[in-house]
N, C-alpha and C positions, 0 to 999 in steps of 0.2 A: 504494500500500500504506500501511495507516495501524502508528500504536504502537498495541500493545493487550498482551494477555496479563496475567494478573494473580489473587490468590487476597486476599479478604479474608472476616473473619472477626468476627463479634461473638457474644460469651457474656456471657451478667447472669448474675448470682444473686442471693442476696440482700444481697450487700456491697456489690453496685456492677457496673460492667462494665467488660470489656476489649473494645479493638478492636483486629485484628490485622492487618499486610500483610503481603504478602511485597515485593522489592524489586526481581524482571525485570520488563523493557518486552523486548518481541517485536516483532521488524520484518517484519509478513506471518507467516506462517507456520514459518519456519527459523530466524530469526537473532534470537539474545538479546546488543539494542544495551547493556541498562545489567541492573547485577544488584543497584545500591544505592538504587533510586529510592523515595521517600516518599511512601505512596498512603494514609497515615492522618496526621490532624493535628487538631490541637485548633484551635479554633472560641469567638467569643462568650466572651470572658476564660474560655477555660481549663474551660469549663462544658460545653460540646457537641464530641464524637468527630464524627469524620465519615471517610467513607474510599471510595474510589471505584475501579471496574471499568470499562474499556471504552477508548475512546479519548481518550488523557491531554489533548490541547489541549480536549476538549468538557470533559472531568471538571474540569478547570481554571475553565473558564466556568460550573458547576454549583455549586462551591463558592464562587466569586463571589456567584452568585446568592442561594445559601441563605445564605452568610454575611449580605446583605445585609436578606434576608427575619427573619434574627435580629434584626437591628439593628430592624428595622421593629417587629417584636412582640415587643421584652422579653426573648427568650429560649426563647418559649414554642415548644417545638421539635417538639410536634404543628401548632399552626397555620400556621408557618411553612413546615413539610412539606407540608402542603396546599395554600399559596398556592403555593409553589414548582411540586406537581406540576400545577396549575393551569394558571399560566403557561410551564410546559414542555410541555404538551398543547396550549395554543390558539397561542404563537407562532409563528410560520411558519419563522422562525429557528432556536429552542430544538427546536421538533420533529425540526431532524436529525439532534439529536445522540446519541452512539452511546454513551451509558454511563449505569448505574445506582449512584447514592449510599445506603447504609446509614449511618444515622445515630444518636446515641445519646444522650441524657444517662443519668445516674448511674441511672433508672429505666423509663428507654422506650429500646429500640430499635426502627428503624423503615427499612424499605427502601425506596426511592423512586427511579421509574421514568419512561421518557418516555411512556408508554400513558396517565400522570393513574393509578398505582398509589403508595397510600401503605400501607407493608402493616405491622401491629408481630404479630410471631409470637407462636402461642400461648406457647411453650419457652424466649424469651430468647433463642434462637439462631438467628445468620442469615448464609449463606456466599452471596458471587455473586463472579462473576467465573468463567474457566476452571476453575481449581481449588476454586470452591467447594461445589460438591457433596461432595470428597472431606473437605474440611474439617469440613464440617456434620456428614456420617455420623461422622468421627472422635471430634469434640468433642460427639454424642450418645452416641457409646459410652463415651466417657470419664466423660460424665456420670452413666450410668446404673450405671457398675460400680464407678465410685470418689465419694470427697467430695474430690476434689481443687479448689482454688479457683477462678474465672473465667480467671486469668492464667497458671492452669498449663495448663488444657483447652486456652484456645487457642493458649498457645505448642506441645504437645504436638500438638494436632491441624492447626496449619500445618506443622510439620515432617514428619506422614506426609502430608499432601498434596504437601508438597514431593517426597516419595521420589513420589509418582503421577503427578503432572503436570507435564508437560514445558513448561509456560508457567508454573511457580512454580517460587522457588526457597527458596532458606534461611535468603536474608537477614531477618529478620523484624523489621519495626518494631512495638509495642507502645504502645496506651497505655490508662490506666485510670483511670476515675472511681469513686471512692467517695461511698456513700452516707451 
């Protein structure tokens, strides 16, 4: 049985973006081993969000990588995103691994996959993980019915993910770049 379970969360607008986790790890299906764990974290002095879904020792080795990928290009956190899903698609290695990275600076969000998918949404907004679908519907209703700011949508819409999904919880780590 692996750790998995997890809800992240990114909203831009035009100030900047926030990125959002929650903070259970799931052991299999039943058991919530940890409920403070840190599944967003800043990247490349403080410049690049990055936040990860799936199975935490891959997501670990993912962030490795992209960090690294930073290093290589500057910052530039589309190219990087590409060499990454590059080399996550052709290694024999990187292809087992079981999780998807949403990544951001202060004007791109951008989701990246082990299939060689680097995807930036039309909206700004991008939820993976178990709970993110509920997150995404949330923080587009939010969006469309209030002006509330990036870092309120998504603390507001992981918290009703939290109330929906049973592998997310309340803990909620936060971080936000301005533009």
């Amino acid at each position: 049985m692996e750790l998995r379970g997890t809800t992240i969360l990114a909203v831009k607008d035009d100030h900047g973006v926030a990125l959002a986790g929650d903070g259970q790890v799931t052991f299999g299906q039943n058991i919530a081993l940890k409920h403070t764990a840190r599944k967003v974290r800043r990247l490349y002095k403080d410049r690049i969000l990055a936040g990860f879904a799936g199975a935490t020792a891959d997501a670990f080795t993912l962030f490795e990588r992209f960090e690294a990928k930073l290093e290589q290009f500057g910052g530039n956190i589309t190219r990087a995103s590409v060499e990454l899903a590059k080399e996550w698609r052709m290694d024999k290695y990187l292809r087992r691994l079981e999780a998807m990275l949403v990544v951001a600076d202060a004007e791109t969000v951008l989701i990246l996959s082990g299939t060689g998918d680097v995807i930036e949404p039309d909206d700004g907004l991008v939820g993976i993980g178990s709970g993110g679908p509920y997150a995404l519907a949330a923080a587009r209703a939010l969006r469309r019915e209030t002006a509330l700011p990036a870092e309120d949508i998504a603390r507001k819409a992981m918290a009703i993910a939290a109330e929906m999904c049973v592998y997310t919880n309340d803990n909620i780590t936060l971080e936000r770049l301005d533009k």
